[in-house]
C-alpha positions as CSV (number, residue, x, y, z in Angstrom):
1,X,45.7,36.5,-80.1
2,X,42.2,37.3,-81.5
3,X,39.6,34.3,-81.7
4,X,38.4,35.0,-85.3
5,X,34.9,34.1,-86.1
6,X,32.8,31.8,-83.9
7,X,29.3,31.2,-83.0
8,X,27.3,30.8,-79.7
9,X,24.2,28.8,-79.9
10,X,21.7,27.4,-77.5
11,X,18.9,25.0,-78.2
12,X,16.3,23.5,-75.8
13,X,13.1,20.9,-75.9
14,X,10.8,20.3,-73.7
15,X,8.0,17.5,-74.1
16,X,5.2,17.1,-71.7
17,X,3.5,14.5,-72.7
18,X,1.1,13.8,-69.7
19,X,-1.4,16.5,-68.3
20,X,0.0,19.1,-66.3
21,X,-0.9,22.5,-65.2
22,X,2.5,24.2,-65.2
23,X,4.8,24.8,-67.8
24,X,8.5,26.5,-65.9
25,X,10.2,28.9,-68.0
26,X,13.4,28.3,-70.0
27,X,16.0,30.2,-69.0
28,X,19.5,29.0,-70.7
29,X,23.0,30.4,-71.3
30,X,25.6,29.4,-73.5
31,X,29.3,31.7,-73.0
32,X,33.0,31.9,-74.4
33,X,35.8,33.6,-73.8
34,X,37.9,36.2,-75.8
35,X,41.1,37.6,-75.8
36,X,40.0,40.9,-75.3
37,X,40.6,42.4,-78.6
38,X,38.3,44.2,-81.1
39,X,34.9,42.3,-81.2
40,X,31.9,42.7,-84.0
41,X,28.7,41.3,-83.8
42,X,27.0,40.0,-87.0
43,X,24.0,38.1,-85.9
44,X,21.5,37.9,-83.0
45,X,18.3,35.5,-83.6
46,X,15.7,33.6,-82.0
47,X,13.6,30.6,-83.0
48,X,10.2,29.4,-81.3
49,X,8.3,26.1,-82.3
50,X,5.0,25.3,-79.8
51,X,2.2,23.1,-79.9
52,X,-0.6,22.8,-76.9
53,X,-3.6,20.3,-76.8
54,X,-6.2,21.8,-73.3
55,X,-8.4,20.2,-72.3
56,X,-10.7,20.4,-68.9
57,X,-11.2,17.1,-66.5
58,X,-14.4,18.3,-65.7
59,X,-16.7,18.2,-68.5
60,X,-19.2,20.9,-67.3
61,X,-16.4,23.5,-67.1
62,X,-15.5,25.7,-70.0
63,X,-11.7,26.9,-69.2
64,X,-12.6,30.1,-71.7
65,X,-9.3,31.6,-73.8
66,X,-5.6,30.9,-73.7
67,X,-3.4,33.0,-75.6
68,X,0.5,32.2,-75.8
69,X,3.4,33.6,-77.0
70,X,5.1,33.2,-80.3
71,X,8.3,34.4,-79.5
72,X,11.5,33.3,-77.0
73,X,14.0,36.5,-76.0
74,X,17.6,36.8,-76.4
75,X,20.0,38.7,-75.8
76,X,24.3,38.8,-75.9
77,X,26.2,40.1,-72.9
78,X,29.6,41.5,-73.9
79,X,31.7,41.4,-71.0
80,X,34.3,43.7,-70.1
81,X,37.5,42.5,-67.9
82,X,37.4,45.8,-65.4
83,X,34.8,47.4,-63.7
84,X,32.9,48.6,-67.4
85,X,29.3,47.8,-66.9
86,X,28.6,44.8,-70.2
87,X,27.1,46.1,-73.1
88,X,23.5,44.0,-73.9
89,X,22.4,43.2,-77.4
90,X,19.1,41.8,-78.3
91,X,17.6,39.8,-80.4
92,X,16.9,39.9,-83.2
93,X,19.3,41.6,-84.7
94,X,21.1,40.8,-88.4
95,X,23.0,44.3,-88.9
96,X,26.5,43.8,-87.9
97,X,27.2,46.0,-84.3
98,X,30.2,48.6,-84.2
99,X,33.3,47.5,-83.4
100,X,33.8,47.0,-80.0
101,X,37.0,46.5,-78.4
102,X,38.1,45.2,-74.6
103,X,35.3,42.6,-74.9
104,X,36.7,39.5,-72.3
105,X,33.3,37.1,-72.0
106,X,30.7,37.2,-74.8
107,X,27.5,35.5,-72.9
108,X,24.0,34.8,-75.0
109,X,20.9,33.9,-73.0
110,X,17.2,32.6,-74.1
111,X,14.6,32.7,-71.8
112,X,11.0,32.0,-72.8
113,X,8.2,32.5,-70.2
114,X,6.1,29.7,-68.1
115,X,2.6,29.6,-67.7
116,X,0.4,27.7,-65.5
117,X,-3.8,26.7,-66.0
118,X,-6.4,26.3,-63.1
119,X,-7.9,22.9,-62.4
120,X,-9.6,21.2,-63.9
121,X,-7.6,22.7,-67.0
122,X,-4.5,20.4,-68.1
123,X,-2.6,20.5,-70.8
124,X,0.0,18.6,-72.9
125,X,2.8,20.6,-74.8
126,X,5.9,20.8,-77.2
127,X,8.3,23.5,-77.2
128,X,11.3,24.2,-78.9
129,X,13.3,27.3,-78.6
130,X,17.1,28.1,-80.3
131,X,19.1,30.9,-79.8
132,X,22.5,31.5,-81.6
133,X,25.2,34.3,-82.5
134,X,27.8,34.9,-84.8
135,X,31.0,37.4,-83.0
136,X,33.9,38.0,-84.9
137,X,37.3,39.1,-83.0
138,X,40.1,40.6,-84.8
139,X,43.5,41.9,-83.2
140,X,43.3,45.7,-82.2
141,X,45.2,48.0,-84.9
């Protein structure tokens, strides 16, 4: 029996408060299952909030430019239940998708890149990155 409408989403923080010099990457997956029916996508989208204070432990040393992303990635793997390589959606996308039907795992992943500074450079950052999806399954014809 098809799952009707649902959404997928996916929201991470991270707070360093203290100096540091590396930031990892964020790499998160939410997933569901379906009931392999007819599957529409309505919705892909990504959200990015980020705030950095450098600064340089040695005061002689200027640590020159920083730039930094504004924007996470997404994407939705629809998953197939035999040997059908999955079809990959990205972000951001707010047209709905063709119908597609056989669809057993609908996966969405947000990954937003790392970055790291020399010494003496530290930093202290705030990031906040969301991902969600809106699927629809109806019952083949």
């Amino acid at each position: 029996m098809a799952r009707g409408s649902i959404m997928l989403q996916i929201a991470v923080e991270q707070l360093f408060s203290a100096p540091v010099t590396d930031l990892p990457e964020v790499w998160a997956v939410a997933l569901d299952y379906l009931d392999g029916e007819r599957t529409t996508v309505r919705e892909i989208a990504t959200e990015k909030s980020q705030a950095t204070y450098m600064w340089t432990t040695d005061p002689h040393y200027d640590y020159g430019q920083f730039a930094m992303s504004d924007n996470a990635v997404s994407d939705l793997w629809l998953v197939f239940g035999g040997r059908e390589p999955p079809k990959i959606l990205h972000a951001p996308s707010h047209v709905v998708s063709p119908p597609i039907d056989h669809v057993a795992v609908v996966l969405l992943r947000v990954r937003d890149y790392g970055f790291t500074v020399s010494s003496p450079g530290v930093f202290a950052t705030h990031r906040w990155v969301q991902s969600h999806t809106y699927v629809d399954e109806k019952a083949l014809p």
